[in-house]
C-alpha positions in Angstrom: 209.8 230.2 145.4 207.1 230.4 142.7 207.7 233.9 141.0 205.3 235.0 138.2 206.5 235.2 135.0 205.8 238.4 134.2 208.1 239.6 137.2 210.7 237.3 136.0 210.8 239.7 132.7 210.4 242.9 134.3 213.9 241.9 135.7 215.2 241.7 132.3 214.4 245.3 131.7 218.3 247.4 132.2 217.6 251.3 131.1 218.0 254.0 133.0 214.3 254.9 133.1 213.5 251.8 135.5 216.3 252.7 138.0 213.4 252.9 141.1 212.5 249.1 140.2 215.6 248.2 142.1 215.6 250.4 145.1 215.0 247.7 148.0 214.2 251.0 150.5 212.9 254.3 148.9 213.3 258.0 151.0 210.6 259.0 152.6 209.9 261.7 149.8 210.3 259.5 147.2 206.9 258.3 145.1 206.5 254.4 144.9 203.5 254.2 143.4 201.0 256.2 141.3 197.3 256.7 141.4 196.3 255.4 137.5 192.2 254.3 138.2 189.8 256.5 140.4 186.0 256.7 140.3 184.5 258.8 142.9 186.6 260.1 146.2 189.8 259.0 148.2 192.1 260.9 150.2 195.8 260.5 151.6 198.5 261.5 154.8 201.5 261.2 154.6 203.7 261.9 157.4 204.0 265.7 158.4 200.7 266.7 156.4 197.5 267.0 156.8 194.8 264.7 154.8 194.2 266.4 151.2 191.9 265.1 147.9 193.9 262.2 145.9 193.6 263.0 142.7 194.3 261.1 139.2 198.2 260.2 138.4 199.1 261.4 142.0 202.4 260.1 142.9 202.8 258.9 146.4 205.4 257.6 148.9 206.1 254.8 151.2 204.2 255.4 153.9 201.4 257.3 152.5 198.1 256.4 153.8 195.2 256.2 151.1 191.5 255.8 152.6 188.5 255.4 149.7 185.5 257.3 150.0 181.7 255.8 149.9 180.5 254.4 146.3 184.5 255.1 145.3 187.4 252.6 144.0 190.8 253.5 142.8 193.5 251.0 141.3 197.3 252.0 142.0 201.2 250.3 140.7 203.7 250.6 142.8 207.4 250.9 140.9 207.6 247.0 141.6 204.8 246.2 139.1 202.7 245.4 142.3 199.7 246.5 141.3 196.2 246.6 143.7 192.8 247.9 143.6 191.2 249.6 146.5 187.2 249.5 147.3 184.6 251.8 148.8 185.5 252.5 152.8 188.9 250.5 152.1 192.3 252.0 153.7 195.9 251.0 153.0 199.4 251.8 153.8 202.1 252.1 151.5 205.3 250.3 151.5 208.8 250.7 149.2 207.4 247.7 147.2 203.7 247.2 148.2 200.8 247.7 150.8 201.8 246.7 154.1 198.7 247.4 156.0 195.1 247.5 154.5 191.4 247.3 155.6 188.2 246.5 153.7 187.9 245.7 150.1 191.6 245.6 149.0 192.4 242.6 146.1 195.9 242.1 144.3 195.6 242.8 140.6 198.2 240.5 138.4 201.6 242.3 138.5 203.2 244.6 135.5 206.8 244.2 134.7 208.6 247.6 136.9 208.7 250.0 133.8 207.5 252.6 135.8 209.9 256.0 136.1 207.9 257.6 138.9 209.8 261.2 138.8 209.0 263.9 136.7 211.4 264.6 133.8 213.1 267.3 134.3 213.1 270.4 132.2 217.1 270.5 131.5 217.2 266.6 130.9 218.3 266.2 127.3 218.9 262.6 126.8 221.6 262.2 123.8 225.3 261.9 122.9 227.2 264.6 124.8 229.2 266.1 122.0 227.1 268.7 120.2 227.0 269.4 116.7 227.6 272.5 114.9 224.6 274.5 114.1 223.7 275.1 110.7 223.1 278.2 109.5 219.3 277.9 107.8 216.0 278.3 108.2 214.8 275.5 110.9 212.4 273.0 110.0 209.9 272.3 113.0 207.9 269.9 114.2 210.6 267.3 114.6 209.7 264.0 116.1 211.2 261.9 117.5 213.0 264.5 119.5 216.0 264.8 121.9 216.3 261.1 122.6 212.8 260.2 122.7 212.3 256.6 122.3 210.8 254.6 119.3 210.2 250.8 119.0 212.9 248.7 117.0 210.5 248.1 113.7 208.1 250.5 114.9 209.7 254.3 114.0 208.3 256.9 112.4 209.8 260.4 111.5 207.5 263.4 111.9 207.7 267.0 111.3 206.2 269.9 109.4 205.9 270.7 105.7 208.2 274.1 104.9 206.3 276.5 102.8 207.7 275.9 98.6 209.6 272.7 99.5 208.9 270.4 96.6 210.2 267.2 98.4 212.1 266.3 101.6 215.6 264.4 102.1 216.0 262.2 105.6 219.2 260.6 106.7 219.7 258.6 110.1 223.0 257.9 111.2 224.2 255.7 113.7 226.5 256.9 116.9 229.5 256.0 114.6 228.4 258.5 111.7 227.4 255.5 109.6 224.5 256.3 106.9 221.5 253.3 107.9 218.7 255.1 105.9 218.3 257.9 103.6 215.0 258.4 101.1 213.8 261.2 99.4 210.0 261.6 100.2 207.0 264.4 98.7 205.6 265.1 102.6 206.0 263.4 105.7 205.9 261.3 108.1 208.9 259.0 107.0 208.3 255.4 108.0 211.4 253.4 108.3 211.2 250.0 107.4 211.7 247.0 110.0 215.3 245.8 110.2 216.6 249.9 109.9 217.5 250.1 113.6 218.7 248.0 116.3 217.7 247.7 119.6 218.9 249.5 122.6 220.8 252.0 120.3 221.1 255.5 119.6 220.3 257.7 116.0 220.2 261.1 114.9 218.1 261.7 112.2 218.2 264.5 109.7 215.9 266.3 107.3 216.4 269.1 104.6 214.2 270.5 101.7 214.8 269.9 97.9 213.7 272.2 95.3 212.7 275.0 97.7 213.2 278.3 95.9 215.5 280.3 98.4 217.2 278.9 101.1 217.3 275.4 102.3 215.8 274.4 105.1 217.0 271.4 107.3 216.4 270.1 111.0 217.8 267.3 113.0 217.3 265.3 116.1 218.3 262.0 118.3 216.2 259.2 119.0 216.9 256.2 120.8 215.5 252.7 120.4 213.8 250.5 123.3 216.3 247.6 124.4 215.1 244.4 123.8 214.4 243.3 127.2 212.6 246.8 127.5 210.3 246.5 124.2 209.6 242.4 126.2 208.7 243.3 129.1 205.9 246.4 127.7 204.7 244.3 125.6 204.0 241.9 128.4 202.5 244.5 130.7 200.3 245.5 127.4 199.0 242.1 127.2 197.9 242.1 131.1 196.4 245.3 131.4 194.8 245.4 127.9 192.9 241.8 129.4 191.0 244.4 131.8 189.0 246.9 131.8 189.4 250.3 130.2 190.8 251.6 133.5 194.1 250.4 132.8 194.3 252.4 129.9 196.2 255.7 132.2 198.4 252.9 133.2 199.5 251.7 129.9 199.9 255.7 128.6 202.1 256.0 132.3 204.1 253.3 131.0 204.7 254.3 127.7 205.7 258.4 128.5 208.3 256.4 131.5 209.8 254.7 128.3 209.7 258.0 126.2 207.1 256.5 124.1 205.2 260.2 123.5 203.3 259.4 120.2 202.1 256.1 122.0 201.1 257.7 125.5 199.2 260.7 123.9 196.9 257.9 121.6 196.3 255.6 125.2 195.7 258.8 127.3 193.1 259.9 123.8 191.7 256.7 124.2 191.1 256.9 127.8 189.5 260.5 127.7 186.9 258.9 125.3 185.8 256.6 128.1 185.6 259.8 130.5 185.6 262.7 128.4 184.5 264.4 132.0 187.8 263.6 133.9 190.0 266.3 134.9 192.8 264.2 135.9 193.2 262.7 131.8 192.5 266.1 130.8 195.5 267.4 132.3 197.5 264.3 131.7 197.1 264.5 127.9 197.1 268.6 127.5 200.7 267.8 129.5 201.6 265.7 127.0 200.7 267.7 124.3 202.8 270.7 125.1 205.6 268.3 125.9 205.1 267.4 121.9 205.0 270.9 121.0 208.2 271.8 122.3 210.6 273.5 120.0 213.0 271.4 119.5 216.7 272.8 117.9 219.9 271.3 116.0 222.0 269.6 118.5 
């Protein structure tokens, strides 16, 4: 059998993030695939309820019916990395993996590596080491990304968070999950950008900031980050080069892919990118305001 390449690395890819990539048969209430391209109208059943609008980022499960308005297209990606495009008047069925039934202008776009984490993170999920440190008793330094185990790209990591009021200059540590010092520098202002070769892949950090020279009490923060595995970092980077070869459309996907991953600062700059192209569209609008409070979140030492 003659399997694409790119589906050969999307195998590769072992964090928890692409678990659905390897169900063979998903619940019926379980998404499969999202909505990330829609011009004009399309609708959707799925069994038990009536037809309703399908709008932008929907999330939808095997056996979902989609059916494209007049002068409308959409693109979806299933889990898989199956990805299709749907025309005006077209109609499809949804499988675990891919369409199983369709009529009218329905075309295969070139597959994605399964990156895709199709369920919404929830609220109480604080990726991270278990074991909790003791708090510090000082004023809190805010802002800090990245944040509860958000991910950051091997040679790619930045540390962000906001100026304290009379602080003269900063000091950032990040440790290892053995304790072990890999980077410290004492910097005017942020952000702090750590130099390729700092971290390893597929690993976890905490990171730490305080104040020097601040008149009064010190202020400090810290947080955990987590770096993309290498077969992880492979395999978006090969789904970048496909989907950047077409059209702005793909542009929702891409941010989709990079928020499964945990890649915030990267999906918020795709998702800008996108509104630019449609500065009218509702669904980006909410997308990216999402993802902006998701930023904003206060975030606490661990």
């Amino acid at each position: 059998m003659n399997i694409p390449r790119v589906l050969r690395l999307g195998v590769l890819v072992a964090i928890p993030l692409t678990a659905l990539a390897g169900v063979t048969e998903a619940k019926a209430s379980e998404p499969v695939a999202i909505i990330y391209s829609l011009d004009g109208e399309a609708s959707v059943a799925t069994s038990g309820t009536a037809r309703r609008p399908l709008p932008l980022f929907d999330r939808l499960p095997a056996g979902a019916i989609v059916e494209v308005g007049p002068d409308s297209h959409l693109a979806l990606a299933f889990s898989s990395g199956l990805r299709y495009e749907l025309g005006a008047l077209s109609r499809a069925t949804l499988g675990a993996k891919a369409l199983t039934l369709r009529s009218g202008p329905v075309r295969p776009l070139p597959p994605v590596p399964p990156l895709l984490n199709l369920f919404p993170i929830a609220e109480d999920d604080r990726p991270g080491p278990s074991a909790a440190a003791v708090r510090i008793r000082s004023e809190r330094i805010a802002g800090l990304y990245p944040h509860r185990g958000v991910a950051v790209l091997e040679d790619e990591a930045a540390l962000h968070f906001q100026p304290v009021d009379g602080a003269r200059g900063y000091r950032t540590e990040v440790q290892d999950d053995q304790g072990g010092t890999v980077f410290r520098v004492d910097i005017e202002s942020p952000p702090v950008k750590l130099p390729a070769g700092t971290l390893r892949a597929g690993l976890r950090y905490r990171w730490t900031v305080r104040t020097l020279d601040r008149p009064g009490a010190v202020a400090c923060g810290g947080a955990e980050l987590v770096t993309l595995s290498k077969g992880a970092a492979r395999a978006r980077e090969k789904a970048r080069e496909v989907l950047e070869s077409e059209t702005p459309d793909s542009l929702p996907l891409l941010a989709e892919i990079d928020r499964s991953l945990g890649l915030l600062l990267e999906a918020r700059e795709e998702l800008r990118q996108a509104l630019d192209r449609k500065p009218g569209d509702p669904g980006l609008r909410q997308a990216l305001a999402e993802l902006e409070k998701q930023l904003e979140d206060e975030n606490e030492l661990e």
